[in-house]
C-alpha positions as CSV (number, residue, x, y, z in Angstrom):
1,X,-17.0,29.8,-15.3
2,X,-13.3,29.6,-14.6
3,X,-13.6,27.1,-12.4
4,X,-15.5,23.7,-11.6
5,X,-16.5,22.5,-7.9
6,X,-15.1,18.7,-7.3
7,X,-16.5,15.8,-4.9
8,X,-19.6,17.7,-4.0
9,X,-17.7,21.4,-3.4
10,X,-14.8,19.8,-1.1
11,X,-12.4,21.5,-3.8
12,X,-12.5,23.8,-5.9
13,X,-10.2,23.5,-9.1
14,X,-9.4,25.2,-12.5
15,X,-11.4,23.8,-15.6
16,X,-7.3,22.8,-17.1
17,X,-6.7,20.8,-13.6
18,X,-9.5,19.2,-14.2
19,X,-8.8,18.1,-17.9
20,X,-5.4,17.3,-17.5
21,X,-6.4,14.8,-14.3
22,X,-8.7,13.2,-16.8
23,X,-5.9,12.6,-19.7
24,X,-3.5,11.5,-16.9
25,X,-6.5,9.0,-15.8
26,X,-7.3,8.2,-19.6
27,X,-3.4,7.3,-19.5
28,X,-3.0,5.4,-16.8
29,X,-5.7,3.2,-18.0
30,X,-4.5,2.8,-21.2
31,X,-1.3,1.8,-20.0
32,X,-2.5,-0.3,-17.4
33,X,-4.7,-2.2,-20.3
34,X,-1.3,-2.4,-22.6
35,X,0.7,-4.1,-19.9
36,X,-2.3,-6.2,-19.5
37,X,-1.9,-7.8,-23.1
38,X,0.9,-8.0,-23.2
39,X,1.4,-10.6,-20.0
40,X,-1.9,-12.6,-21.4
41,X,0.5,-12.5,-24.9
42,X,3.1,-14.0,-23.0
């Protein structure tokens, strides 16, 4: 199955879209949880 149905079918998106939004979210959390320490370090 080339593609994966998102929010309950409201869009319709390849099975790379879809892993590439989750790295980009794994990243932004990451990031967000870096900057984090390093303010509490501060």
């Amino acid at each position: 199955m080339n593609y994966i149905l998102w929010s309950f079918g409201r869009e319709a998106i390849s099975k790379e879209f879809h892993e590439a939004r989750e790295i980009a979210e794994e990243f932004k959390s990451a990031t967000a949880a870096m900057q984090q320490e390093k303010q509490e370090a501060v």
